[in-house]
Structure formats: C-alpha cells, structure tokens
N, C-alpha and C positions, 0 to 999 in steps of 0.2 A: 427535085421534083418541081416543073413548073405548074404556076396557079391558073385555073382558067384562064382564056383571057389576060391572058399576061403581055400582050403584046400591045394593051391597053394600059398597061397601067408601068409607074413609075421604076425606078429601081434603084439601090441607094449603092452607097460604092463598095457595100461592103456584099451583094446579091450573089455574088459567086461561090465567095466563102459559105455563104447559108446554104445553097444550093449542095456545094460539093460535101456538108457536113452533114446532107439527109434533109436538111430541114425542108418543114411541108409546108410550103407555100401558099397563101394566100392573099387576095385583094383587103386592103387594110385602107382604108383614106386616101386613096387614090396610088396607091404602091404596093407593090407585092413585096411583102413580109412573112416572114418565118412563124407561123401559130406553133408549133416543137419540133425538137429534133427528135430523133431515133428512140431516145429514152422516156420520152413520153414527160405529159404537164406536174405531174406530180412529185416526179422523178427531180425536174428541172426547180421545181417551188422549194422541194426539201431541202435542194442542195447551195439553192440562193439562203435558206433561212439559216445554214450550216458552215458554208462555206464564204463562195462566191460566186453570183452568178454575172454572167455577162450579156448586154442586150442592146441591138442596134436599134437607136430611138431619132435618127436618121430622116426620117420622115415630120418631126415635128420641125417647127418654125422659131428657129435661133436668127437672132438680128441683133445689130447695134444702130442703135438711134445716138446720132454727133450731132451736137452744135454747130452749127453752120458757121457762127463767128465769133469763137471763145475770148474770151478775155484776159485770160491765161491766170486771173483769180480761181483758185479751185473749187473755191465754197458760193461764189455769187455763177458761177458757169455752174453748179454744179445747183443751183437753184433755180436757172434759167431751164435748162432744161428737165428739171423736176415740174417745172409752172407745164412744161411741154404733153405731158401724158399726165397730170393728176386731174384734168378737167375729165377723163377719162375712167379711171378707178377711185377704188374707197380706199385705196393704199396710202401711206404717209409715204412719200418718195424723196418729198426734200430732207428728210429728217435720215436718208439712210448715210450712213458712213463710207468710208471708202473699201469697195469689197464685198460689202453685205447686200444680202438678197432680199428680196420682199415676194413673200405670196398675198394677188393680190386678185380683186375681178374688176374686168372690162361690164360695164353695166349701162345699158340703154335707158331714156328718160325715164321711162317707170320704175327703176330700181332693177329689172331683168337683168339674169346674169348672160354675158355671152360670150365669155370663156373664164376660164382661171387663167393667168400666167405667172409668171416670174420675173420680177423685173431688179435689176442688181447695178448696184452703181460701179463704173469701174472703178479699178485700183490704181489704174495705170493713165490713165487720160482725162482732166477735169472737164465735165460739162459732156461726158460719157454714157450710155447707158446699156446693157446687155440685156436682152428680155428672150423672153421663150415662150412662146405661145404654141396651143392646141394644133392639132393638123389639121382635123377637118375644118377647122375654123380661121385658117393663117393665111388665107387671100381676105376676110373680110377683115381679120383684125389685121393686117399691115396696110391695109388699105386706109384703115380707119386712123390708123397713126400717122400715116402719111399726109393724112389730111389734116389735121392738128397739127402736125411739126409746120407745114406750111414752106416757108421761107425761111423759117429759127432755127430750123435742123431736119439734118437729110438719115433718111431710114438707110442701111445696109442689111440686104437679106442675106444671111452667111446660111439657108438650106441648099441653094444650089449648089457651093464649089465647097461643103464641110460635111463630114457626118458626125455624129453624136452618140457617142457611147456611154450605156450606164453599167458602172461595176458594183454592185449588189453584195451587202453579207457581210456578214462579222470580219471575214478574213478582208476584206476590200481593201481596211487601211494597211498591210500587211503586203499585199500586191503592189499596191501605189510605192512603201516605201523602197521598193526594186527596180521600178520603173522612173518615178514623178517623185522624188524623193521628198522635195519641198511643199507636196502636194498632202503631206498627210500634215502638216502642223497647221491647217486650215480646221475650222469648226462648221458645224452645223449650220448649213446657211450661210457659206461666206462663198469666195471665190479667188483667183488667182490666174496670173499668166506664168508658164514654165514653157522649159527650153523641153521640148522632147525631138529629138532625131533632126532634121534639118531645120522647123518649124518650131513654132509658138504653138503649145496646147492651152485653150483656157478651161479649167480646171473649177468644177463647183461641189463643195461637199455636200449634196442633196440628194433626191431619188424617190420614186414612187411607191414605196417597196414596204416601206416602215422601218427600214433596213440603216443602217450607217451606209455609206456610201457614194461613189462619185460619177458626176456628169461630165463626158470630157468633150470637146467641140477640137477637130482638129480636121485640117486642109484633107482634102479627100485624096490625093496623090498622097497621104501619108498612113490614110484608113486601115489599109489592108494589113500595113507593117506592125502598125500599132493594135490591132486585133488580135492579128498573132501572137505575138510576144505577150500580152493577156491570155491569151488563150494556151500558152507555152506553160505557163505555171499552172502544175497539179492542181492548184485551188480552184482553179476557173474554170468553170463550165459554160457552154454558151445556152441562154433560154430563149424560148420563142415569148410569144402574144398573153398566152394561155396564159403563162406562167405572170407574166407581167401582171394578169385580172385577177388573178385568183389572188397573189402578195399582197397587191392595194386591196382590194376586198377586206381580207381578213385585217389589212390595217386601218380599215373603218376611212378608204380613202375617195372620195366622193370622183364618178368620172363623167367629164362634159359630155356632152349627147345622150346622157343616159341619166343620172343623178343632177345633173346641172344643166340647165336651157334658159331660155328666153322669159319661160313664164314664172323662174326658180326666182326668188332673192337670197340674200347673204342668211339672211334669220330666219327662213324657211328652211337652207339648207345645213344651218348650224354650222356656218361661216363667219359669223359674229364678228369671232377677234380678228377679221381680213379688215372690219372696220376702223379702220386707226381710231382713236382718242381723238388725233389733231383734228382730222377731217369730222368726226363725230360733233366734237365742238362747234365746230365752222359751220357743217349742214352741206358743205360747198361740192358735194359728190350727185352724183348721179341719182334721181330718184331716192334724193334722199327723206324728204318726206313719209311716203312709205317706209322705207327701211328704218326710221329714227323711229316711228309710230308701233312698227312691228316690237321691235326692241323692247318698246313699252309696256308690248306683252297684246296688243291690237292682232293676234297672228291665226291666221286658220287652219294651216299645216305646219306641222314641221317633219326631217327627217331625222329615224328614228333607225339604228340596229337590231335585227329580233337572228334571234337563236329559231330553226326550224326544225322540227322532229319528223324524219322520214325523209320523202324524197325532197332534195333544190327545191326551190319557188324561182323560177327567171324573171326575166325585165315582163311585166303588164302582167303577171298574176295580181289578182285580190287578193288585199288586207281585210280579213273579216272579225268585227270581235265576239267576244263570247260566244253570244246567239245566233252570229251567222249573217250578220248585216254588215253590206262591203262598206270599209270605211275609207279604204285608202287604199294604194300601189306600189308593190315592189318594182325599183329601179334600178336594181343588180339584186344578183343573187347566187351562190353555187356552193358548192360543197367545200369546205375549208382545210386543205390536209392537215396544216399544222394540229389542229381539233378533231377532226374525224368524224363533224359533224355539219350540217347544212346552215349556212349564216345569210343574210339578206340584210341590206338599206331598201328604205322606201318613206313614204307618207304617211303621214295620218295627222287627225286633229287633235293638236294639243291636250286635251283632255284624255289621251292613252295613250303619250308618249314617255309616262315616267316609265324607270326603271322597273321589269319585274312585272308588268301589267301582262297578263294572258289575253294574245289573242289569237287567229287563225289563219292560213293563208289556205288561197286557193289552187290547188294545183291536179291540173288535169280534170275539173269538177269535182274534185275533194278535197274537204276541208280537212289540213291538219295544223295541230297545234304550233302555236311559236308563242313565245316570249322576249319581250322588248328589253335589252342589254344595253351595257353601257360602250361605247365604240370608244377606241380599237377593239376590236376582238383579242389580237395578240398585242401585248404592248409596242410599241415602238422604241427603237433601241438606237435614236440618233446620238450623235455625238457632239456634246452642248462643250465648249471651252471655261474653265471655271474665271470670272470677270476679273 
C-alpha cells in the first residue's frame, strides 16, 4: 500500500519488503515507512514484548566521525577525537572505552536540547567514533559536527548506502545466536563488527523498546537478505511505527520533536545522568550554567509519567491539577497494551511532580483523572554484563 505522496518522499532498501508484507505506509521524516502490517499495533507491541520484533530504523542517521590524522596511539587518537564532538554534548566521551556507547545530547548555548544521540567509541579503529542521531534532525546535527570536526576529522554518513535494523524482545538474543553468533556475548550498550554474508555487520546491543535487543547497520545490497533470514525464524515478526511509540512510551522513553526540543533541558526532561560527572565538574558543556543551576533544584518544569483513567490524553492536551487550573502539557501520550490502560509523559511544575500526586488531563474538554507514576511504566529488561 503506497503512502500519499510517496513519490515525495524517501525509501529505504528494505521499502519493498514492507510493501509486499501489507504494511501501511506512511510519510515518516521525510520517508515513507511502514505505521503496521496486517496484524495491527497492538498485535505487533505484544509480540515484540514476547518474542521478537523486527523494525526498519533506516531512516535515522548512522555515521562515523575518523580522525583525519591518527597517530596510531589508541588512547591519545582516541581523546583527540573525543576533544572533537564533547564541545558539543554533556556526554563524557573521552572516558568511553573501546566498544561502549554513550546516550548523550546535542545542546545549543542555552542548555536547549537538540537531539539525543548515541555516540560509541569503535572497537576496531583508534581515534573512531560511530554516532546515530534523530532523523528529523540529521542534516542539522551532521552539519553541526561537520563543522567542529573541521580539518581533525572527517564525518562519514553511512544513511545513504546502509539500512539499520532493530530486533526487539526477549527472544532477540536467541535469533542473533543463529545468525551473528558473536553478537550475542555483547552487553547492554556495547557494540561490535561481525562477519555476516559477504559484509561486515556493525552490531550494537541497544533499542528503543525497553526491550534487550540489537541495532544492526549493514550495506544496503545486503538489507534485504539479512531481513529475511530474520524474518525466516518463527520468533520474528516484523513491526511498523505504531508499535515502535507505543514500546518506548510504556518504557517511560522520552522522543525528540515531541518530549525533547530546543526549549527542553537535560533536568527539565529528567535526563540528568546524560550529564556526565566529568563534564559536571568542568561546567565545560553547553549551557551549562542553566543546567548546573537547574540541578540545584533552580527548575520550573519537569517531566513527569501519569497513569490516565479513561480515554488517551495526546501530544497538547492539558495537565490540570485538582481544581482544574492548567498547569502543564502532555508530550506523548496513548493507551499502553502491556497495561490495558492509558499512560502519558508531559510537564508540570515541580511542586506536582512527585510520585502519586492527583492530577487531571484534558481531553476533548474533559477533564479526567491521572496520577503521577514512577517511569518506566513497564520495567525495562536490558541486558547489563556482570563487571
């Protein structure tokens, strides 16, 4: 099923396969992406929370940022280009090891966030870095690195000629060891290169999901083989969009354009520990003044989980408390299958964001009750290596 408008918008190498598997296509960050297949969102949420689900994430912006002229030291290369993107984020990057991931944000002079990413030091190359940034945001944030690498090191966009797949769910590590065999003695937040079919897959044990599971980046002439053979084993089911909002949702997981923007900080949106220590100490980050002040407790919003009774509250319903006086804004919101019941992120002023505080949202001009929870909604079930 083609999406409006599709002759407008991008396609990823895997568009076929979605197509010919039902799924219903839509305009997504400039690409027409799959929102479910035939089985519907709920169907697809169950079976990632159960199984495994599978998800072309294609569209976001994978790159490696190289030293321009390594020294072939792996620890001083491997702090030169740390110096390259920390004037950038509140992330500690020199401090990462070989392999490990950092979630971290890109933040403008004021403290403003203006994306999350992920940024990983390689395993395999000193003075390396493999980052992944937002879609809708991945011309301004590679722009932005671009222009801080300078002459030090040169950006590689691997969204052109790579898609990126996420496989989702308890069973995930179970799959991987069929396929990527090497790929499952990786931990939560690490990453790795393996040999798959003629190519080098890189391999990160991460996901948006709440989920255990893996992000795989691999040559687009190899997308389609490696989808399938995922998609071959009974465990895997493939999921559209839907499925993808409603997982991070219920995993209390905050999403850029919506939860996080420009006017959002790290302590407003209870991103905190993205603030390293090192950098905390130094001050040496972006709008850090705000942010170090916030911390202190200086804060006028924060976001907040509330459990909803009745129908969803969406993105710009009001937060009303007790009495009826709006105090703040839901920024996601939907009905949670895992629960059975309606869960929201949003705003409000610190003085009704503890746990258990009664307050109201507004939906359709009706006020109904919610209560402020502790996020995740559902736990999260990553897979931490014992040190």
């Amino acid at each position: 099923m083609a999406a409006a408008g599709s002759e407008d918008l991008k396609q990823t190498p895997l568009h076929e396969r979605h197509v010919a598997a039902g799924g219903r296509m839509v305009p997504f960050a400039g690409y027409a992406l799959p929102v479910q297949y035939p089985t519907g969102i709920v169907a697809e949420h169950k079976w990632t929370r159960e199984q495994a689900g599978l998800f072309d994430v294609s569209h976001m912006g994978p790159g490696f940022l190289m030293l321009a002229e390594p020294s072939g030291d792996a620890e001083a290369d491997h702090a030169a280009i740390a110096a390259v993107v920390e004037p950038l984020v509140c992330g500690d990057i020199a401090g990462l090891g070989p392999g490990q991931i950092r979630y971290t944000l890109l933040l403008d002079e004021t403290g403003g966030i203006l994306d999350d990413l992920m940024v990983a030091r390689s395993p395999v190359f000193a003075g390396g870095l493999y980052i992944v940034v937002n879609a809708a945001t991945k011309e301004a944030d590679f722009a932005r690195i671009a222009a801080a690498a300078g002459e030090r090191a040169r950006l590689e966009r691997a969204d052109g000629h790579s898609a990126l797949l996420a496989l989702q769910g308890p069973e995930a590590v179970n799959v991987m060891a069929a396929l990527v065999p090497g790929a499952v003695e990786l931990g939560f937040m690490t990453y790795g290169v393996f040999s798959w079919g003629e190519d080098k897959v890189f391999v990160s044990r991460s996901g948006y999901t709440g989920e255990d599971g893996f992000e795989i980046l691999v040559d687009a002439h190899e997308a389609v083989a490696l989808w399938d053979a995922l998609n071959a084993d009974p465990r895997v089911r493939p999921a559209g969009l839907g499925a993808r909002d409603s997982l991070r949702l219920e995993a209390g997981l905050p999403l850029y354009g919506h939860d996080l923007d420009a006017t959002v900080s790290p302590i407003e949106a209870g991103l905190g520990f993205a603030v390293s220590r090192r950098r905390r100490e130094a001050a040496d980050f972006p709008g850090a003044r705000r942010i170090l002040a916030e911390r202190d407790g200086q804060l006028a919003r924060k976001r907040v989980g509330l459990v909803v009774e009745g129908a969803p509250a969406r993105e710009g319903a009001e937060i009303l408390d007790a009495g009826g006086k709006a105090i703040g804004v839901v920024t996601s919101g939907g009905f949670a299958p895992s629960l059975g019941k309606a869960i929201a992120l949003g705003f409000v002023p610190p003085a009704f964001a503890a746990r258990g505080t009664r307050l109201q949202v507004s939906v359709r001009g009706r006020a109904q009750p919610a209560e402020v929870v502790q996020t995740p909604f559902v736990p999260h079930r990553y897979f931490r290596k014992s040190a």
